[in-house]
C-alpha positions in Angstrom: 75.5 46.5 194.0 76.3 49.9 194.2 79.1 51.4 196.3 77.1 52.8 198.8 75.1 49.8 199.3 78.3 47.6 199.5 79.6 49.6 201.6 76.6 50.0 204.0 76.5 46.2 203.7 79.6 45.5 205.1 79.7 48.0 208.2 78.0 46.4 210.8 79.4 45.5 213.8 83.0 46.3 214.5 85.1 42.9 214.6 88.0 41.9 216.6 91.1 40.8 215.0 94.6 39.6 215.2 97.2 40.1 213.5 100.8 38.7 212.8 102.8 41.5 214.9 100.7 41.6 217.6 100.4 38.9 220.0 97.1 37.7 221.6 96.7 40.0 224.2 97.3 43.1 222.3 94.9 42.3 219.5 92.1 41.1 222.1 92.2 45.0 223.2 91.8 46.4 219.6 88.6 46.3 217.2 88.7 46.6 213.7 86.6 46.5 210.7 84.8 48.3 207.8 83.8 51.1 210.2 84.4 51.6 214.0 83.5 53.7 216.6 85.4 54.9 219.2 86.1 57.1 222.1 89.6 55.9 222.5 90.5 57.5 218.7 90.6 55.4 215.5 92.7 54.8 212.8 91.1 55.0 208.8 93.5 53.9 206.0 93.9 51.4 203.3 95.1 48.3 204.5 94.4 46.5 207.8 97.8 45.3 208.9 98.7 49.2 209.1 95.2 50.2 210.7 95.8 48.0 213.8 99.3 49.2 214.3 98.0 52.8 214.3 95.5 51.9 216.9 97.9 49.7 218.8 99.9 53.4 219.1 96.9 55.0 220.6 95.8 52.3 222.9 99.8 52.8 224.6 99.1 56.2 225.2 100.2 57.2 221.7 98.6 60.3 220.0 97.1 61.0 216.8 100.7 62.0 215.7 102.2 59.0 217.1 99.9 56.8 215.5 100.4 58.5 212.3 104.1 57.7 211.9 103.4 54.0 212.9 100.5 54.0 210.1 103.0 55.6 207.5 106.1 53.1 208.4 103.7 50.4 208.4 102.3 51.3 205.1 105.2 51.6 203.2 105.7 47.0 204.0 102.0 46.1 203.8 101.0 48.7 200.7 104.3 49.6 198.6 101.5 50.7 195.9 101.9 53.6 197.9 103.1 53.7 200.9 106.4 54.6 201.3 109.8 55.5 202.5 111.1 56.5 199.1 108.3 59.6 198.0 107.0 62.3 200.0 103.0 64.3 200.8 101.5 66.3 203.3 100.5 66.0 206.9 98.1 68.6 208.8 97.8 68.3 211.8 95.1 70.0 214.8 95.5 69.4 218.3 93.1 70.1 220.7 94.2 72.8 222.3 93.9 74.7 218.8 97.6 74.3 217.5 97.7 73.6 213.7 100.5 72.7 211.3 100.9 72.0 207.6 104.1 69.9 206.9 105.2 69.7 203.5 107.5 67.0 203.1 106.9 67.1 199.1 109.8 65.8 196.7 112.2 67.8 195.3 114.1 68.3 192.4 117.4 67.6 192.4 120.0 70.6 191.9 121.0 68.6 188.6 117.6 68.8 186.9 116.4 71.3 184.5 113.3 71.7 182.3 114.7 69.9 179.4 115.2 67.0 181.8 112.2 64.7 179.7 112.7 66.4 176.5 114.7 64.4 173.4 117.5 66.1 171.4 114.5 67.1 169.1 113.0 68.7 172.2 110.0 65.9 171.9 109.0 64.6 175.3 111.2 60.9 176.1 109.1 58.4 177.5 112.5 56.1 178.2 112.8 59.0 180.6 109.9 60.0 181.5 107.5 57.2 182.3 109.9 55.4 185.2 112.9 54.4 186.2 115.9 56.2 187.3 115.5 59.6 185.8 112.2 60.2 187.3 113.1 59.7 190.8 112.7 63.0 193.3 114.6 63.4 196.5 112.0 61.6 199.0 110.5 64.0 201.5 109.0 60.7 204.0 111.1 59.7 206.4 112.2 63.6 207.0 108.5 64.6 206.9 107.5 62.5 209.5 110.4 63.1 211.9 109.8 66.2 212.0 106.0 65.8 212.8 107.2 63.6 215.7 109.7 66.1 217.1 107.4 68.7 217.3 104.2 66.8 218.0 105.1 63.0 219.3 104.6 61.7 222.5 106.3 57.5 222.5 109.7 57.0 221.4 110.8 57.2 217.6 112.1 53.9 217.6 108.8 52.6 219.5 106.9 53.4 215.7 109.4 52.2 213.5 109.7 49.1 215.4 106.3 47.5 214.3 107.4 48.0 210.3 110.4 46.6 211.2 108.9 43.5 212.7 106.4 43.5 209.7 109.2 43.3 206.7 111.7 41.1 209.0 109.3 38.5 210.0 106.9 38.9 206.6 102.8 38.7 206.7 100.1 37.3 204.0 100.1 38.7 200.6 96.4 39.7 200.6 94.2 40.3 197.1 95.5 43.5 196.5 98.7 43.3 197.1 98.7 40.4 195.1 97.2 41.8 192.3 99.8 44.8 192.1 102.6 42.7 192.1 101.1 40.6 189.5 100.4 43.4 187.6 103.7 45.1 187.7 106.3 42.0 187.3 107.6 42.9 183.8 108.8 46.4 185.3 110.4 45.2 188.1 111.9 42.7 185.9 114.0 45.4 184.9 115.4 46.6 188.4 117.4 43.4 189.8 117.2 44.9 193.4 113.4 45.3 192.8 112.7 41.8 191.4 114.5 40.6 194.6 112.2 42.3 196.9 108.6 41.5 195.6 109.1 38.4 192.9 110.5 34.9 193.6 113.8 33.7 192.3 112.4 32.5 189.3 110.6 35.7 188.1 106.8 34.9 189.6 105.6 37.3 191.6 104.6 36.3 195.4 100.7 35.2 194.8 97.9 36.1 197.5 98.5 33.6 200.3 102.2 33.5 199.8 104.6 35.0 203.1 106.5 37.9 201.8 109.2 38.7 204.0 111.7 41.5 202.8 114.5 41.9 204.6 116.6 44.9 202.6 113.3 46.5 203.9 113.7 45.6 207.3 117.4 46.4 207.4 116.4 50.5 206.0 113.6 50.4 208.8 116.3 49.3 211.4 118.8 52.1 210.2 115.7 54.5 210.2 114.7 53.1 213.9 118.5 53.4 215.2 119.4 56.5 213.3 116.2 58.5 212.5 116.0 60.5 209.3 119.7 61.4 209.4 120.4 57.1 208.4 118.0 57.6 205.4 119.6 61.4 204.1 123.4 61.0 205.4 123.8 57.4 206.5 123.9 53.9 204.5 120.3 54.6 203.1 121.5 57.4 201.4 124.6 55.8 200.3 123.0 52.8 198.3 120.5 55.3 196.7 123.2 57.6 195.6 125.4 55.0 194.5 122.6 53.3 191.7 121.5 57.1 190.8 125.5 57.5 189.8 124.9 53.9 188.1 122.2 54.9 185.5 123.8 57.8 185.2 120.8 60.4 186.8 120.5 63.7 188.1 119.8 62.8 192.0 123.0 62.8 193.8 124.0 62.2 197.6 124.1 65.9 197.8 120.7 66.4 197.6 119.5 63.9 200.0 121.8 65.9 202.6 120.2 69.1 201.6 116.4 68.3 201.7 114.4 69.7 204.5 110.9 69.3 205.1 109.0 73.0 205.3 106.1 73.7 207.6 103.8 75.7 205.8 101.1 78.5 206.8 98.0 76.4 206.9 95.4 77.4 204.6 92.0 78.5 206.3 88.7 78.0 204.1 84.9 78.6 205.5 81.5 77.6 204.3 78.4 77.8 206.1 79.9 77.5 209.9 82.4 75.0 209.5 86.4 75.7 209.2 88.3 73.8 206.9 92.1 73.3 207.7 93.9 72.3 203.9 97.6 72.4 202.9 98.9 75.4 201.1 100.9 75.2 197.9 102.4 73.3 196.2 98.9 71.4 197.3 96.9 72.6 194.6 94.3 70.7 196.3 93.8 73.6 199.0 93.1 76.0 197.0 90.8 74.7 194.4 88.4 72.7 196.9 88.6 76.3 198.8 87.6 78.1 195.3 85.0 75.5 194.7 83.1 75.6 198.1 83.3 79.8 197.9 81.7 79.5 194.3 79.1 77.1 195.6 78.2 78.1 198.6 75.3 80.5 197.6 73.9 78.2 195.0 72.3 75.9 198.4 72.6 73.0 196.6 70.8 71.2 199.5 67.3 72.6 198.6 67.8 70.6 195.3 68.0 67.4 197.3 71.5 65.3 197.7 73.8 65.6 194.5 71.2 65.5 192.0 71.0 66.6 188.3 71.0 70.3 189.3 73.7 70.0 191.8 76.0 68.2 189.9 75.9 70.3 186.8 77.4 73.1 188.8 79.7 71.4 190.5 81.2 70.0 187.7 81.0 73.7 186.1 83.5 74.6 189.3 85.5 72.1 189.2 85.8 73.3 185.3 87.0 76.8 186.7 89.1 75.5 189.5 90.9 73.7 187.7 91.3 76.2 184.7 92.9 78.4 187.3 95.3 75.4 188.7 96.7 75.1 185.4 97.4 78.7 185.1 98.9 79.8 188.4 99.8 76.8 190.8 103.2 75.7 191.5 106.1 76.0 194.3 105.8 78.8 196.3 109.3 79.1 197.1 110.1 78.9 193.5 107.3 81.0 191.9 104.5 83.5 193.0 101.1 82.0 193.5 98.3 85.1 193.8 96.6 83.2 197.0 94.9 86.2 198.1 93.1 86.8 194.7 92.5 83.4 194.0 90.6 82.8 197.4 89.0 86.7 197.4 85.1 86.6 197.2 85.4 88.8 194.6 87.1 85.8 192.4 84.8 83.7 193.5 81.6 86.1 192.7 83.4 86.3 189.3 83.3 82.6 188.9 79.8 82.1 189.5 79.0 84.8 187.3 80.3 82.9 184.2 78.2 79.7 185.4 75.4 79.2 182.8 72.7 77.0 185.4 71.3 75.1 182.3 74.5 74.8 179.9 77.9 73.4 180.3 81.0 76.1 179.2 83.3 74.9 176.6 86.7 74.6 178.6 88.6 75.9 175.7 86.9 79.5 176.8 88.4 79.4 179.8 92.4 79.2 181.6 95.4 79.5 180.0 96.1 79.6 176.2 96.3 76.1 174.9 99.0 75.5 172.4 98.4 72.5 170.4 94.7 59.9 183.0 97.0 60.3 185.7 97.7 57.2 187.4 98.8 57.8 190.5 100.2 55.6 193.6 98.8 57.8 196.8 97.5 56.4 199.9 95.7 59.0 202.5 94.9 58.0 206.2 92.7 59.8 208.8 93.8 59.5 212.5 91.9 60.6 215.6 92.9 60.2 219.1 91.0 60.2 222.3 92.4 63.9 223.5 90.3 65.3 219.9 93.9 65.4 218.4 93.7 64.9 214.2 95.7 63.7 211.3 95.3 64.2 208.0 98.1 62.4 205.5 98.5 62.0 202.6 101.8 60.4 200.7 102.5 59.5 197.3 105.3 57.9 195.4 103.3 59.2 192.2 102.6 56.0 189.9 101.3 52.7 191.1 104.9 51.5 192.9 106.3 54.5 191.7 109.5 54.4 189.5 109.4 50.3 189.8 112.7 51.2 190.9 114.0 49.5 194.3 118.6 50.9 194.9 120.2 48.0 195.9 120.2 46.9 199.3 117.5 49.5 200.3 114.2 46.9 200.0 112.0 50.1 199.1 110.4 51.9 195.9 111.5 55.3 195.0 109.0 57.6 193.5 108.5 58.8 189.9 107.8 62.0 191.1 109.8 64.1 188.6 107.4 63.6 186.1 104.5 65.6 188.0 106.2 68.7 186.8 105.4 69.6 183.8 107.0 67.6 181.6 107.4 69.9 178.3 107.5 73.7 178.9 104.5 75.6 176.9 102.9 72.2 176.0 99.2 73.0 177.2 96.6 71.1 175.1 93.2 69.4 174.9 94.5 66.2 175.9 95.1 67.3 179.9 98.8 68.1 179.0 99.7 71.7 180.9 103.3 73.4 180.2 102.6 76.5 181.9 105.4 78.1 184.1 104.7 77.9 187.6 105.1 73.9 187.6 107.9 73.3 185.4 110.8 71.6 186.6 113.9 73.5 188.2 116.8 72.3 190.4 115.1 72.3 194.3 111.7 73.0 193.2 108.5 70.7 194.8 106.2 69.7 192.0 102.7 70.3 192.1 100.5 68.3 193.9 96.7 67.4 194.1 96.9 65.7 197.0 94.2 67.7 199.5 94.2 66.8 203.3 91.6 68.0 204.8 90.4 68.4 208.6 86.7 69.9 208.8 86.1 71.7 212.3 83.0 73.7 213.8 83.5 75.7 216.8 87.4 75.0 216.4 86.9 71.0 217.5 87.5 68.5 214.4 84.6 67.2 212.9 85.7 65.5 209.6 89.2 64.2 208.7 89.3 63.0 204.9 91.2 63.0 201.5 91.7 60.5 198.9 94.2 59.0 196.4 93.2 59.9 192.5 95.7 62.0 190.9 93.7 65.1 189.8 90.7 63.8 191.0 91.5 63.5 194.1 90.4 67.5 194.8 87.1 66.6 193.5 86.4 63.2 195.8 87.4 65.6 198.9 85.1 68.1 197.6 82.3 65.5 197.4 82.6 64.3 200.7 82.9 67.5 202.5 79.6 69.0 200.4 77.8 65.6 201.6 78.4 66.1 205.2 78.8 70.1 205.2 76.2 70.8 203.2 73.7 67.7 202.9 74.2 66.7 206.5 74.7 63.2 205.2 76.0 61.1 207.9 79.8 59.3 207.5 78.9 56.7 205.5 76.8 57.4 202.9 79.1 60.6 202.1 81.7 58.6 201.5 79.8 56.2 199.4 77.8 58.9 197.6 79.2 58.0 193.9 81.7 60.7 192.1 82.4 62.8 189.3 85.6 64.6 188.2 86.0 67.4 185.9 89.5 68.7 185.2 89.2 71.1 182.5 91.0 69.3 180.4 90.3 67.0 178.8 87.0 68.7 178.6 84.9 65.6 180.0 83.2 65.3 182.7 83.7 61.7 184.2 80.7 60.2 186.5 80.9 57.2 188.6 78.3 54.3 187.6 76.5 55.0 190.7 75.2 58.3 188.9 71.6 57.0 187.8 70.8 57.3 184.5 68.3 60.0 184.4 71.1 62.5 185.9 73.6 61.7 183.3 70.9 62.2 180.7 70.0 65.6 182.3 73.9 66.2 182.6 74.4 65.5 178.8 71.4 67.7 177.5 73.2 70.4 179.3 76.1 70.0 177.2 78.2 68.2 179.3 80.3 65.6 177.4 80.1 61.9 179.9 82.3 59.3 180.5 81.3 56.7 182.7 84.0 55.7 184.5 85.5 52.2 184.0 87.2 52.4 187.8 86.0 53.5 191.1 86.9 57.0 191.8 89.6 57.6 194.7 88.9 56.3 198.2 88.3 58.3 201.0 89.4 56.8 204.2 87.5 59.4 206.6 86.4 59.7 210.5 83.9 61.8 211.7 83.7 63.1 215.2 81.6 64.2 217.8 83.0 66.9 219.8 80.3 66.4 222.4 80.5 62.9 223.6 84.4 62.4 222.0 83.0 59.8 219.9 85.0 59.3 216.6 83.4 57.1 213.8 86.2 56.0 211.4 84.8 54.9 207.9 87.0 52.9 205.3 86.0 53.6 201.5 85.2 50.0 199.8 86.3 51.3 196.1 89.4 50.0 197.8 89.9 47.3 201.0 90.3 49.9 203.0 89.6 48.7 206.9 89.7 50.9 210.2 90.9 50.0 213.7 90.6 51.5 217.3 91.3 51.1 221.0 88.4 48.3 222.1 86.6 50.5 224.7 87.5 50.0 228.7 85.8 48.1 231.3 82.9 50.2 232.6 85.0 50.3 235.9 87.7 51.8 234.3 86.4 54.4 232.2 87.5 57.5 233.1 85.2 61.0 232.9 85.4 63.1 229.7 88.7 65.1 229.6 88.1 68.9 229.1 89.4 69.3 225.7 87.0 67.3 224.3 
């Protein structure tokens, strides 16, 4: 079965369900499933546990923002694949009364780190370094990130969203199938790390097996600090402390200096247009931004709708801009407070026109004529949720501790995974080759720099209301699973979920392959590879794209999980007829 049949399978009817931290009446007044619609808001993320406390937010008066925070907390006990109180992302944010914001609450660098940090004596890159562990670890952005959303933005208590993490680590839940699988699948590393075998494998080395209650306390004890103390317990307090005191251990740059010194930064939000709609995407170090930007300017007067949805045709020149895009990434993207990006180039029509211009419609362009000089698959652990409230409030997040469960590394008495986010720098300067390998300047590591990211929240508005609230995990390809999405309901008019089922591709320049989903038919991919393109069907699903679409008019938000993952979605059950109030005037 194909995804988008699965998944149109499986979204029926909304269900009800409960769930271990919420008592009776509380879930009886929530709905969750596959896909939901709502006029209450909704909640669209990976894992169900998490969904229902995001909607449990928004049915106390919570809003998107709120509900956000929850989700994220939530996340980081029920998916520590990725979620996370130990790495950092990106939230946007659009409120209803037109205010934006792009927080960037990226990892740093810390002020002991240098661009040899991965290299050998030899100068060869050192995978004992490099690959996890200790000397990978960046200075977590979460927990500062999303205080500072909620001082600006929130409406409950801090405490009040912490609180259901909390209950979910102290009193423990269900290992489900995924979960199980990932700690299954990552035993041997955190075999390694004593405090990280304590938190997710039994005494005797097994790791907890679906059906098995996982309760982890450390966790619970850093949630407590968090929910008592706010970010200032995790950067200052005991959290800080423990983490410091194992980095000092194994000997590591990361020191408690620099968890006192990082600071979220909230960024100019990066406008895009096609056709009428607006989209709202994070600024460097997102390279995400940027390139879906560049590849919906160079597309956009190809009209690849006449064509019909995605097929040979339209693919072909997609994958020829996401050739270009990502050419240009490797070139000039980095930190911005650490290196000059040329935005308003990169993003001028004029660049764009140029683009297209190089675009042969009936042959693929070796990448080796294009991007930086070359001189000789990234896993990744990111989680993105969508969140929608019933005021037309939206949240796009996405958060990363880089690898799946990041370093494997869990600081003693902490409960959580730090991130091996170091190593999304670039880990050998002027090492750019065929392989995907890119050296170039602007993303090499430096003492306080942000590494670059391809993490690409994305909120989609017409008329300035929200219409589509999306992004995706993938390492690089996560750009390219936003940019198929938005194209199928921007430009194909596809509704929610087939866009989101509609299967992938992913180009990255280099290696110069472009990668199809199975759900590509075969007569495309033979049409693709007489144009030249080199095709590699991929062995896994690409990304998932937990999204919600919404309807301005009637305030009606449809929140869609993507089934290449168990991804679930949850919102307020509606009110009694008696007590449903009239439309508010925002909407």
């Amino acid at each position: 079965m194909t995804p988008r049949a699965l998944l149109l399978a499986v979204c029926a009817a909304p269900l009800l369900f409960a769930a271990p931290l919420l008592h009776a009446q509380e879930a009886a007044e929530l709905v969750s499933g596959r896909a939901v619609t709502s006029q209450r808001g909704a909640v669209a993320c990976v894992e169900r546990r998490a969904a229902l406390v995001g909607a449990r937010v928004l049915a106390d008066g919570g809003n998107a923002v709120d509900a956000a925070v929850a989700v994220a907390f939530a996340l980081a006990v029920t998916y520590p694949a990725a979620g996370n109180l130990g790495g950092g992302g990106f939230m946007l944010v659009a409120l209803a009364d037109r205010r934006t914001a792009a927080i960037d609450y990226r990892e740093t660098a810390p002020a002991a780190a240098d661009a040899r940090l991965f290299l050998d004596a030899k100068g060869r890159i050192d995978r004992s370094k490099s690959d996890s562990g200790h000397f990978t670890v960046g200075v977590p952005g979460t927990v500062a990130g999303l205080e500072a959303a909620h001082r600006r933005f929130g409406r409950r208590p801090w405490a009040e969203l912490v609180e259901p993490a909390r209950r979910l680590a102290a009193e423990g839940f269900e290992v489900d199938a995924v979960l199980g699988e990932g700690l299954a699948k990552n035993a041997e590393a955190f075999r390694r790390f004593p405090a990280s075998a304590a938190s997710f494998l039994h005494a005797d080395g097994r790791p907890y097996a679906v059906g098995e209650h996982l309760v982890q306390a450390d966790l619970a004890n850093s949630l407590r600090w968090i929910e008592e103390g706010g970010a200032r317990a995790f950067y200052e307090g005991p959290i800080a402390t423990l983490i410091a005191a194992e980095m000092a251990r194994a000997g590591a740059p990361m020191a408690a200096r620099d968890l006192a010194a990082y600071r979220p930064v909230e960024r100019s939000i990066l406008r895009a247009r096609y056709r009428d709609f607006e989209l709202l995407l994070m600024p460097p170090p997102s390279s995400g931004g940027v390139a879906l930007a560049q590849m919906l300017g160079v597309l956009e007067p190809f009209e690849l709708a006449k064509g019909g949805a995605f097929g040979a045709d339209a693919r072909h020149k997609f994958a020829e801009t996401q050739r270009r895009a990502f050419a240009d990434r490797a070139q000039f993207f980095g930190d911005p407070d650490a290196t000059e990006v040329p935005l308003a180039r990169l993003l001028s029509k004029e660049h764009f026109d140029e683009l297209r211009a190089t675009i042969d419609p009936q042959r693929a362009t070796p990448s080796g004529q294009l991007g930086p000089p070359l001189t000789g698959a990234e896993e990744d652990s990111t989680t993105h949720f969508s969140v929608v409230d019933a005021d037309g409030n939206a949240v796009a997040n996405t958060y990363t501790i880089e690898d799946s469960y990041g370093s494997k590394l869990v600081a003693p008495g902490t409960g959580f995974l730090l991130n091996d986010e170091l190593h999304d720098f670039n880990l050998k300067p002027g090492l750019t080759d065929r392989a995907g390998h890119v050296g170039t300047a602007p993303n090499v590591v430096r003492p306080g720099r942000r590494p670059l990211s391809s993490m690409t929240p994305c909120i989609v508005q017409r008329g300035g209301r929200t219409v589509l609230v999306t992004d995706s995990p993938g390492g690089r390809s996560i750009i390219n699973t936003v940019a198929t999405v938005v194209l199928a309901v921007c430009e194909y008019g596809l509704p929610l979920e087939e866009a989101v089922a509609l299967p992938r591709q992913h180009h990255g320049w280099f290696p110069d392959v472009l990668r199809v989903e199975a759900g590509v038919d075969a007569a495309t991919r033979a049409d693709l590879a007489k144009r030249g393109h080199v095709l590699e069907v991929a062995k896994e699903l690409q990304g998932d794209a937990h999204s919600i679409a919404c309807d301005p008019t009637t305030g009606t938000a449809l929140a869609v999980a993507d089934r290449r993952i168990d991804g679930w979605t949850a919102a307020p059950a509606p009110r009694p007829a008696s007590a449903d109030a009239p439309a508010s005037g925002d909407r």
